[in-house]
C-alpha positions as CSV (number, residue, x, y, z in Angstrom):
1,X,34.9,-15.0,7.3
2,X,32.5,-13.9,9.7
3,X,29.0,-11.9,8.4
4,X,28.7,-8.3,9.0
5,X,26.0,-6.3,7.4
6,X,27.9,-3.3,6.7
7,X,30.2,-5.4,4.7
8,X,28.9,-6.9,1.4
9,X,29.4,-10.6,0.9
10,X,28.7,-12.9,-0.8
11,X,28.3,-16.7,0.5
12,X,29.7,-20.1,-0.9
13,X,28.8,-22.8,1.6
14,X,30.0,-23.0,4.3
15,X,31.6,-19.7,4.2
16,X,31.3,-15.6,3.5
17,X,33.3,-13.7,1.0
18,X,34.2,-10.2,0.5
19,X,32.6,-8.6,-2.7
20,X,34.2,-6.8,-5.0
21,X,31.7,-4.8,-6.5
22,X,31.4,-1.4,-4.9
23,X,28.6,-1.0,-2.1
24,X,25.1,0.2,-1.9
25,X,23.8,1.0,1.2
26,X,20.1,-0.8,2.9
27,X,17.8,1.3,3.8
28,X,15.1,1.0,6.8
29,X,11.9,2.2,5.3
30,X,10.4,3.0,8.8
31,X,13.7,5.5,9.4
32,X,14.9,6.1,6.4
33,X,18.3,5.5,8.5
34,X,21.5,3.0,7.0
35,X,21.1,-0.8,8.5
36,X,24.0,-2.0,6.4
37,X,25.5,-2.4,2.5
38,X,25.3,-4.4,-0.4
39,X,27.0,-4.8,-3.8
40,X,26.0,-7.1,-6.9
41,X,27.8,-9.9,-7.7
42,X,30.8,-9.1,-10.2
43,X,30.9,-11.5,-13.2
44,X,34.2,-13.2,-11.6
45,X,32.0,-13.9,-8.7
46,X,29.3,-15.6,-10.4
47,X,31.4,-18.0,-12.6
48,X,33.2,-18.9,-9.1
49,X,29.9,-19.9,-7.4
50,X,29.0,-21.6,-10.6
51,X,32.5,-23.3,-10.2
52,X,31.8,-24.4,-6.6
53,X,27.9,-25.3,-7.6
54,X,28.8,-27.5,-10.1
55,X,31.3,-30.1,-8.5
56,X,29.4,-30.2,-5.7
57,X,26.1,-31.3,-7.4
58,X,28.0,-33.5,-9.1
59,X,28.8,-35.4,-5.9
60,X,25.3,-34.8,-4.2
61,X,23.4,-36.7,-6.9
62,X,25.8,-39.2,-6.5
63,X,24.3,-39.9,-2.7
64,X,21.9,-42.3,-2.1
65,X,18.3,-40.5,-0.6
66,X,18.8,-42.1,2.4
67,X,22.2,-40.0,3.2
68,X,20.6,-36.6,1.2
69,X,17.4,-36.8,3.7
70,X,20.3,-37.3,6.4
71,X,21.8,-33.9,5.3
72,X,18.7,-32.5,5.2
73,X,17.2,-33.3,8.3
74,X,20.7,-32.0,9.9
75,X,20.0,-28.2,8.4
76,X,16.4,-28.9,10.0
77,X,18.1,-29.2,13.2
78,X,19.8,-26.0,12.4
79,X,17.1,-24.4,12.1
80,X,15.5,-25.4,15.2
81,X,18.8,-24.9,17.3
82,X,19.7,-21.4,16.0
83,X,19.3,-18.1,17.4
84,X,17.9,-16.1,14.6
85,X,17.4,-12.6,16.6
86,X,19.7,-10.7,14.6
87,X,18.1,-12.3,11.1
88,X,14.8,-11.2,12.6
89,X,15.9,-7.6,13.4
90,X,17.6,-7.9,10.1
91,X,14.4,-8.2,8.3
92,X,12.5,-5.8,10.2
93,X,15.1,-3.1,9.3
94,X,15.2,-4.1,5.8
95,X,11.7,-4.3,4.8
96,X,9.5,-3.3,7.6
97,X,7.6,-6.3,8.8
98,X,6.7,-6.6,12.5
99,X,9.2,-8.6,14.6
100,X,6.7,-11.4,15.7
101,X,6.0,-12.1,11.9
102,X,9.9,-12.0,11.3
103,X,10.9,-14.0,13.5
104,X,8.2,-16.6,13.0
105,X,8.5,-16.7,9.2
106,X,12.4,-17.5,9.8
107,X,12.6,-20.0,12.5
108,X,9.9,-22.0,11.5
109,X,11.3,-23.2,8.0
110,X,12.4,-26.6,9.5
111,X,9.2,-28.7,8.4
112,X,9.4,-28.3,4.6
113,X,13.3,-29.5,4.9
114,X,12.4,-32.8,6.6
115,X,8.8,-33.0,4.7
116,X,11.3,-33.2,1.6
117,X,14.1,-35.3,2.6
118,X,11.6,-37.9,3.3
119,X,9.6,-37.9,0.4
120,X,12.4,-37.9,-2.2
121,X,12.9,-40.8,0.1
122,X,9.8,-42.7,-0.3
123,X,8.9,-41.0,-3.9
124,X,11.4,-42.1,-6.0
125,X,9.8,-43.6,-9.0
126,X,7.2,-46.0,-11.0
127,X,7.3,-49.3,-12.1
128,X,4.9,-50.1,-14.8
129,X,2.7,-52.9,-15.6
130,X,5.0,-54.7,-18.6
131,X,4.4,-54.1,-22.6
132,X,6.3,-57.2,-22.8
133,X,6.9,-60.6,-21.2
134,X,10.4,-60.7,-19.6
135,X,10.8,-57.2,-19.2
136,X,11.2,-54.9,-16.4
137,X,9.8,-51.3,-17.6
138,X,10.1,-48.0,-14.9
139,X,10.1,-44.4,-14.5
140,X,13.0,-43.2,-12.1
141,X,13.7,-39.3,-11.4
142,X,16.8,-37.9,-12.0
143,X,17.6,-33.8,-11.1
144,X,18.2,-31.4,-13.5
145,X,21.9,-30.0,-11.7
146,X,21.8,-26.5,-11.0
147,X,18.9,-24.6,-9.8
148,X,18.6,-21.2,-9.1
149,X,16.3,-19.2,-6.7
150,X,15.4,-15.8,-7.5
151,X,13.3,-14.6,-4.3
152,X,10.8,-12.0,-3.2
153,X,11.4,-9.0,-0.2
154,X,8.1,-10.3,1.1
155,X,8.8,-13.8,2.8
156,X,12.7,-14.1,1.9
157,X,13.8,-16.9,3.9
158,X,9.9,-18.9,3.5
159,X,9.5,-19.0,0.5
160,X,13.4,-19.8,-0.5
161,X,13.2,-22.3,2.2
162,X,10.3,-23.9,0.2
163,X,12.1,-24.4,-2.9
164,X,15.7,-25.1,-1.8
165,X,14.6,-27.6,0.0
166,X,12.4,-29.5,-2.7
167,X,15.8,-28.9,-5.3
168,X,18.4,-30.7,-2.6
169,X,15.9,-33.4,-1.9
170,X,15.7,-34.2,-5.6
171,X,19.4,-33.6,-5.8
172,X,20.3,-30.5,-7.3
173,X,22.5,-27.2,-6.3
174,X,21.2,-24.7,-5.2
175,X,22.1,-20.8,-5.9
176,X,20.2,-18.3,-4.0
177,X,20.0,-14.6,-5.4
178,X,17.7,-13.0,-3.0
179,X,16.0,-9.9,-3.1
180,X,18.0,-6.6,-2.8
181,X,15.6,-5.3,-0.2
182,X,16.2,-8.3,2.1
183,X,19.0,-9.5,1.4
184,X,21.4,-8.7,4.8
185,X,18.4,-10.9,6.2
186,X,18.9,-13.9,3.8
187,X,22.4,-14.1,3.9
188,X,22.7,-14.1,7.5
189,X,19.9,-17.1,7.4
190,X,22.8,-18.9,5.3
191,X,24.4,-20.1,8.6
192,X,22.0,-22.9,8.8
193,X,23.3,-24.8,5.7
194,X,27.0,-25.2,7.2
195,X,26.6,-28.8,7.1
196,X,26.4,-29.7,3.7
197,X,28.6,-30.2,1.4
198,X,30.7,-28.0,0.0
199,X,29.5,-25.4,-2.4
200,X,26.2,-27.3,-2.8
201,X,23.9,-24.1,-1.4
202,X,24.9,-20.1,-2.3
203,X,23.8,-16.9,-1.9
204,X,24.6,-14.5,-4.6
205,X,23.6,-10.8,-4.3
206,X,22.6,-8.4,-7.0
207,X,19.5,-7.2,-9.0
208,X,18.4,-8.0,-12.5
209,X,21.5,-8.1,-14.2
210,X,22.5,-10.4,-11.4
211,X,19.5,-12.8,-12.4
212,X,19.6,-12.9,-15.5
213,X,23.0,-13.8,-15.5
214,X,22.1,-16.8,-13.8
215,X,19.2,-17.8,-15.6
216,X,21.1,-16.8,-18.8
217,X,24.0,-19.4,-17.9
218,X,24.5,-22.3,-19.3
219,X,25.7,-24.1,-15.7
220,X,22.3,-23.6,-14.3
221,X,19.4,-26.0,-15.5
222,X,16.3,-25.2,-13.3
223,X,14.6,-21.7,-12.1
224,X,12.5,-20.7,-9.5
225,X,11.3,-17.3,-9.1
226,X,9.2,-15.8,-7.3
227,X,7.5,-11.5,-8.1
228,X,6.1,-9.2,-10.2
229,X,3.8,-10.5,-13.3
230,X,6.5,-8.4,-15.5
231,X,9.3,-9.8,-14.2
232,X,7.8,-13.3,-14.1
233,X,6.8,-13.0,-18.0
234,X,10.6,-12.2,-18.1
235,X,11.9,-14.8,-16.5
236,X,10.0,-17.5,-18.1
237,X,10.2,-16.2,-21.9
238,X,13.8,-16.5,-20.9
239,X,13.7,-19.9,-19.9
240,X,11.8,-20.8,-22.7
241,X,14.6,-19.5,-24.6
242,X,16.4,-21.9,-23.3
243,X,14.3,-25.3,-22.7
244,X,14.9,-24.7,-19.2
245,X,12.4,-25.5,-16.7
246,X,10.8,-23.1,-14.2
247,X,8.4,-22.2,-11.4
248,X,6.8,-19.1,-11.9
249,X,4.7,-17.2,-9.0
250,X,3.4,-14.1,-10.4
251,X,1.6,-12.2,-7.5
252,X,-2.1,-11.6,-8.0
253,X,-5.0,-9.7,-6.9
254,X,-6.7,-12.1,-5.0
255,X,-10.5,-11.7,-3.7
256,X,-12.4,-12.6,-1.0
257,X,-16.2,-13.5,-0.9
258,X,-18.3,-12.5,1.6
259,X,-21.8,-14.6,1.5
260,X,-25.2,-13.8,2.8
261,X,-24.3,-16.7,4.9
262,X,-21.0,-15.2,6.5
263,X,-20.7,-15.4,10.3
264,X,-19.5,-11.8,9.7
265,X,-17.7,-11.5,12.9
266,X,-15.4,-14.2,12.2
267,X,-15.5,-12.7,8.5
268,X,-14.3,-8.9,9.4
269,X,-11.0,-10.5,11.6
270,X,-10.4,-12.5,8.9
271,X,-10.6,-9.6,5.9
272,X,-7.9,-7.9,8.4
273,X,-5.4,-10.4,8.3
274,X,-6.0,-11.3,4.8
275,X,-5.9,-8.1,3.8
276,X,-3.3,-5.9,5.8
277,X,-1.2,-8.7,7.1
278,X,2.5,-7.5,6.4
279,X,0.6,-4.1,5.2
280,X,-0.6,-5.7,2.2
281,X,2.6,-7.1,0.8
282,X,1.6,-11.1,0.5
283,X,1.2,-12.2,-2.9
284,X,-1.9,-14.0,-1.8
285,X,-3.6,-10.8,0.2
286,X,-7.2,-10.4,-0.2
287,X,-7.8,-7.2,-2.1
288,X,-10.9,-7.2,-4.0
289,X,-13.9,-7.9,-2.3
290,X,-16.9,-9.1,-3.1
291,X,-19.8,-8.7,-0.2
292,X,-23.5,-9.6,-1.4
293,X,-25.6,-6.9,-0.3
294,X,-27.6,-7.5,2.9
295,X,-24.6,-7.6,4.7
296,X,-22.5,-5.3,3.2
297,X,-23.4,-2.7,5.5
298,X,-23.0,-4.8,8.7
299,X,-19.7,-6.3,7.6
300,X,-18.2,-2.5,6.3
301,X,-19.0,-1.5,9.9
302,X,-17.4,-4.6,11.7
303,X,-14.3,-4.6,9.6
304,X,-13.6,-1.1,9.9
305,X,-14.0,-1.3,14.2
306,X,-11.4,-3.6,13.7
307,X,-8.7,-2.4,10.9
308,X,-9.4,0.9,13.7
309,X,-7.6,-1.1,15.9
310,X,-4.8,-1.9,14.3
311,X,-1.0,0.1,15.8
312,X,0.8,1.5,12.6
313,X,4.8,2.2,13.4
314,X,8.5,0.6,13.6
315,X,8.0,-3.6,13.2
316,X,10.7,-3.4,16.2
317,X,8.0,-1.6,18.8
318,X,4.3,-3.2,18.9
319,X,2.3,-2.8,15.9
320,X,0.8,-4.8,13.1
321,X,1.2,-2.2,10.4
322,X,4.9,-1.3,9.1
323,X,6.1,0.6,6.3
324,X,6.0,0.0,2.8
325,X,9.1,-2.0,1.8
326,X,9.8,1.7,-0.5
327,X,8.9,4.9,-1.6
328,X,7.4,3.8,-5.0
329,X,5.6,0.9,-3.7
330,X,4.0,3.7,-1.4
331,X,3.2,6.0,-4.2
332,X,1.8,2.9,-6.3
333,X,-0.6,2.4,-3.4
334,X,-1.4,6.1,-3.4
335,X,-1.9,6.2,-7.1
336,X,-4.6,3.5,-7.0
337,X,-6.0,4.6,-4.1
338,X,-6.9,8.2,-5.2
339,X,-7.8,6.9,-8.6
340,X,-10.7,5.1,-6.8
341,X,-11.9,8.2,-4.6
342,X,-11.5,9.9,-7.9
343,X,-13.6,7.8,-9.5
344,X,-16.6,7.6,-6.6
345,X,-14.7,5.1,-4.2
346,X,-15.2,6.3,-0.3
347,X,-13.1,5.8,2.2
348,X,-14.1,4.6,5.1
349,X,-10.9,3.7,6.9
350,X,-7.3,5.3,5.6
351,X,-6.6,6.8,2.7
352,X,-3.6,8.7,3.8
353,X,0.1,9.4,5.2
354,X,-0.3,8.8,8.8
355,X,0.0,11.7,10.5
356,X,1.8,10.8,13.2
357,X,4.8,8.5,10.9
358,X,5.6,11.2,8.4
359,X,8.9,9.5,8.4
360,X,9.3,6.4,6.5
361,X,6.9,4.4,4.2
362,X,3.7,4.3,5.8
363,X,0.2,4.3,4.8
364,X,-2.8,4.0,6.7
365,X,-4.6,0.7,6.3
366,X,-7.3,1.4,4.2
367,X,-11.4,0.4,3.4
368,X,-12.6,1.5,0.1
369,X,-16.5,1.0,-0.7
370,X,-18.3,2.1,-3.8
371,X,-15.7,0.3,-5.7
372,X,-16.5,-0.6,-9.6
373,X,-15.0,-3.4,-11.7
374,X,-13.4,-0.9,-14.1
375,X,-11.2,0.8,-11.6
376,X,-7.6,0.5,-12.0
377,X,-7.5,-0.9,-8.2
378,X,-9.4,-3.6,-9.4
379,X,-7.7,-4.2,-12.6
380,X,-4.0,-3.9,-11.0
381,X,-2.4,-5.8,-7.7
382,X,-1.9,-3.2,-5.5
383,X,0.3,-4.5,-3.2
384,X,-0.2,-2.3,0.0
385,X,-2.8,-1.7,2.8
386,X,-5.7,-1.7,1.0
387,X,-9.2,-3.5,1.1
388,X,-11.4,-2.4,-2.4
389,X,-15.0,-3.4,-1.4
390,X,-17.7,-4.2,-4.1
391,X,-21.4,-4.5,-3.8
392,X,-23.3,-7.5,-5.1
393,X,-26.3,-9.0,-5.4
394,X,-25.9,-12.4,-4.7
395,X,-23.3,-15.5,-4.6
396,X,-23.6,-16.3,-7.9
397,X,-22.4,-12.4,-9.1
398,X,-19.7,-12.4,-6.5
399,X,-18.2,-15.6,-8.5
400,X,-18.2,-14.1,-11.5
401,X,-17.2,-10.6,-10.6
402,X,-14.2,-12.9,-8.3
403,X,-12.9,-14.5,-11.5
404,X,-13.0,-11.2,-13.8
405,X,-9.4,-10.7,-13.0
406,X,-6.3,-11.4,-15.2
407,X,-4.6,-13.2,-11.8
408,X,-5.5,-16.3,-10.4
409,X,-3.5,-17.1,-7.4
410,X,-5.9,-17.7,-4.5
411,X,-9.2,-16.9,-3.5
412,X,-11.2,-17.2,-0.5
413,X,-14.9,-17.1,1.0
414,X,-17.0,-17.0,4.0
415,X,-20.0,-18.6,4.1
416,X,-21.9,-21.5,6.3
417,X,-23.7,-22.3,3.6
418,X,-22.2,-26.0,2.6
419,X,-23.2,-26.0,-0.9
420,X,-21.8,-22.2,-1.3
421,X,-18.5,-23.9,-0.2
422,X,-17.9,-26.9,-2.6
423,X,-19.5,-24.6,-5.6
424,X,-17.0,-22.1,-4.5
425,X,-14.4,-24.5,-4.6
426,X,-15.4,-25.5,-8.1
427,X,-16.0,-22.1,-9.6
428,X,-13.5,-20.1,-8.4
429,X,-10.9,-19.4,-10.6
430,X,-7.5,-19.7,-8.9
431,X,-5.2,-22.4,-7.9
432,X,-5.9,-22.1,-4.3
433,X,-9.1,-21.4,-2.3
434,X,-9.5,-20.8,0.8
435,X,-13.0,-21.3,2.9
436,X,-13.4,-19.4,6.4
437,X,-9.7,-19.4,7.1
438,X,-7.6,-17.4,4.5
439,X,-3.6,-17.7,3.7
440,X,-2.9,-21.1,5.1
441,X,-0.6,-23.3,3.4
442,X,0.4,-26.5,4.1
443,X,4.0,-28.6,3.1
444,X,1.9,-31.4,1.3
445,X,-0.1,-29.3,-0.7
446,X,0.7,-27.5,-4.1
447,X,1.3,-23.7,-4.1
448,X,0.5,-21.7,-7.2
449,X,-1.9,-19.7,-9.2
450,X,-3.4,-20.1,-12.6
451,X,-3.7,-17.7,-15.4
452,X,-1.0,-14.4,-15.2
453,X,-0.3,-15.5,-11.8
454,X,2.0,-18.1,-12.3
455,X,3.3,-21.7,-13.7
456,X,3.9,-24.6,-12.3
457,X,3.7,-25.3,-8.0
458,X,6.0,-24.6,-5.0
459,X,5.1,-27.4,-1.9
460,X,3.5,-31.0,-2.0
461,X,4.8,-33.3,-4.5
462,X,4.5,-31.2,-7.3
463,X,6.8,-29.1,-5.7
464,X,9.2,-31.9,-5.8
465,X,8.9,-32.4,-9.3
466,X,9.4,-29.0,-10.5
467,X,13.4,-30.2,-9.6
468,X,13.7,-33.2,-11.2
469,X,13.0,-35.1,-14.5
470,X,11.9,-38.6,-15.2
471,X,13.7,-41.0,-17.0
472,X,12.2,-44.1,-18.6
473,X,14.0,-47.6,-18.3
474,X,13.4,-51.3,-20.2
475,X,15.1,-53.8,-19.0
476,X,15.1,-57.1,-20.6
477,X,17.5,-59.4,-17.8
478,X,17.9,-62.4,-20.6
479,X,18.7,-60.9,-23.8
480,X,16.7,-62.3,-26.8
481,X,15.9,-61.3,-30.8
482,X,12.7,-60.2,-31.2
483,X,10.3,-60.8,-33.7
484,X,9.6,-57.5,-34.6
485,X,13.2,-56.5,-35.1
486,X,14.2,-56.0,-38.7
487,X,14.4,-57.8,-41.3
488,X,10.5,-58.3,-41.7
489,X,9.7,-62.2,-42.6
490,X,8.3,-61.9,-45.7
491,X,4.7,-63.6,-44.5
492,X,4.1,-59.6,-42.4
493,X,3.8,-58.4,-46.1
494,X,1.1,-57.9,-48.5
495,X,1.0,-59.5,-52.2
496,X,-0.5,-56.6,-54.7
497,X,-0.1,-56.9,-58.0
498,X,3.4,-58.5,-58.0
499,X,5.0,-56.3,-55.3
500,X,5.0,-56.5,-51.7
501,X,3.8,-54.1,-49.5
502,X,3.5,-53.7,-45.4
């Protein structure tokens, strides 16, 4: 069965099927017009891709790494073979990103499949300096058997790339439920896993219900998710519940530091990426910052010029701003933004509704100075367009205003000061940090945040692990009795007062 967005499906590699449940229509949030429908994913149809799941990962742990990585590096190949214009127009109408960033974020997936295939290749287990002559003592990894992925509208196909690809290596199933919002986009992207074996990867739409029938199941055995803090708390008390493992990213409110020691032109292009890249809606966007005050004027001035610049309209014409991915993650923006003004924020960039994209999601990208700590925009993630600028005094209060936050994802500086780098490094209090070049990421490296924003790492070899559980093994290749094996000879014990004791 052939894909077509105006027909909700569901897919069961290497195929599409119809869905039963009855259709909900996909909304551009730039027109407000229909791109396609959706359903959720009828009971009937989740115990069937649990069916198909589960003898197929019986089989896949079965192969030895060498064939898995073969199978891997072939949906690599897939990826770098396909034509993914459609997925990319897809995306754009389902949640708004500009094309270029579409189509980027979904054709260049590739890396992390053959970064993984080759170390669940080469990382495979321990063996251990003996506790006994004669014996043969290791640590081997084994995977857990079903995983599920429960994804984010934000990077759909990145960050389920990331994860998928770290469960197969290790050995697992996979079952995708993606995010309503982009979820045409996802399951066309499910073309590219063809080549494996049957049943081994699905997609299965719905929302919550949909998830937590997943998690809830007693066929899956690992969870990655990736969202709100709410819905992360959720997720993981209900794995708890359960002893099952999972991979929480949580969002966060991430700042950025700007020193007395900034190059502050380099700084103000990067505070517009970092802050209004996909209008906001990265889980690691800067949105508090922290500017020490003799340059907090300068830098206010060159970061507006530039945020100025920026083209706000349809991520299918030439602009770096799009819409919100909906109305209420507009009017959550709006609600923290006019909080601050209310509260003696200024705006110096934004603010507002464009005028001229009344239609739609939009919201200007927006500059706030004359922020305070006790602000809810400093207390919440906002999640939108906006930059919430505080004054400081110095490094050292930057740091510590930095890591007054609940969340913990990333944080990043600029500074050319060398020892304002490693103490930043040190001090900051998030699991990644970033030092003149915000939001890069890298295969080999973990990805996750401490404190409300997350547990346990996507990427690197941690990322690996999060799949698959260790085993330990003693083997003793010629069989003997040992001494310490019961009964106890009677010279191990103790004489006290006519009775023997250990």
């Amino acid at each position: 069965m052939e894909f077509l967005p105006e027909r909700p499906t569901f897919f069961v590699n290497p195929g599409y099927h119809p869905m039963a449940g009855a259709p909900k229509p996909v909304i551009d949030p730039a027109t407000l017009e229909t791109v396609g429908a959706i359903s959720a994913a009828t009971d009937a149809e989740i115990e069937a891709t649990l069916d198909a799941a589960t003898h197929a990962q019986a089989m896949w742990k079965r192969l030895d790494a060498k064939s898995r990585a073969k199978h891997l590096h072939q949906v690599a190949n897939a990826i770098e073979q396909a034509d993914f214009t459609r997925c990319a127009e897809l995306m754009v109408r389902e949640m708004g990103k500009p094309y270029p960033e579409a189509i980027g974020e979904i054709a260049n997936c590739s890396a992390v499949f053959r970064y993984y295939a080759e170390m669940a290749r080469d990382e495979a287990g321990k063996i251990a300096g003996t506790t006994q002559a004669g014996s043969f003592q290791y640590a081997r990894y084994e995977p857990y058997g079903v995983s599920v992925h429960i994804m984010p509208y934000n990077f759909p196909v990145l960050l389920m790339c990331w994860t998928v690809a770290a469960s197969l290596a290790a050995g697992n199933a996979a079952i995708i439920k993606p995010a309503e919002a982009t979820t045409l986009s996802t399951l066309d992207y499910m073309d590219v896993f063809r080549s494996l074996p049957e049943g081994l990867v699905s997609c299965l739409p719905g929302g919550a219900a949909t998830a937590q029938a997943l998690i809830q199941s007693k066929r899956t055995h690992a969870v990655a998710f990736t969202g709100s803090v709410a819905a992360g708390r959720a997720v993981a008390v209900a794995c708890a519940e359960r002893m099952k493992p999972c991979v929480i990213e949580a969002g966060g409110s991430d700042p950025m530091i700007v020193s007395a020691h900034a190059p502050l032109d380099v700084a103000a292009a990067g505070a517009v990426t970092a802050a209004f890249h996909l209008s906001g809606q990265v889980c690691t966007s800067a949105e508090r910052f922290f500017v020490v005050d003799e340059v907090h004027d300068r830098f206010v001035d060159l970061f507006a010029e530039r945020t100025r610049a920026l083209r706000i309209g349809n991520g299918l014409d030439k602009s770096e701003i799009g819409p919100l991915v909906n109305e209420a993650a507009r009017a959550k923006v709006m609600r923290l933004v006019d909080d601050a003004i209310a509260s003696g924020a200024t705006a110096v960039t934004g603010g507002r509704i464009p005028p001229a994209h009344t239609i739609g999601w939009f919201y200007e990208p927006t500059i706030l100075t004359g922020v305070t700590p006790d602000m809810a925009i400093c207390r919440e993630e906002c999640f939108g367009p906006v930059a919430a600028i505080c004054r400081v005094k110095d490094f050292d209060e930057a740091i510590e205003r930095a890591n007054d936050s609940p969340f913990g994802l990333g944080a990043s500086i600029f500074t050319t000061d060398l020892a304002e780098a490693h103490e930043a490094a040190e001090r900051l209090e998030a699991g990644m940090v970033w030092i003149n070049n915000p939001l890069i990421d890298n295969d080999a490296l973990p990805f996750g945040g401490w404190k409300a924003s997350g547990l346990g790492r996507e990427l690197g070899r941690q990322g690996l692990d999060a799949f698959r559980r260790s085993k330990m093994v003693v083997i003793d290749h010629k069989p003997a009795i040992q001494e310490w094996w019961y009964p106890y000879p009677d010279s191990w014990f103790r004489e006290t007062g006519g009775r023997k004791h250990v």
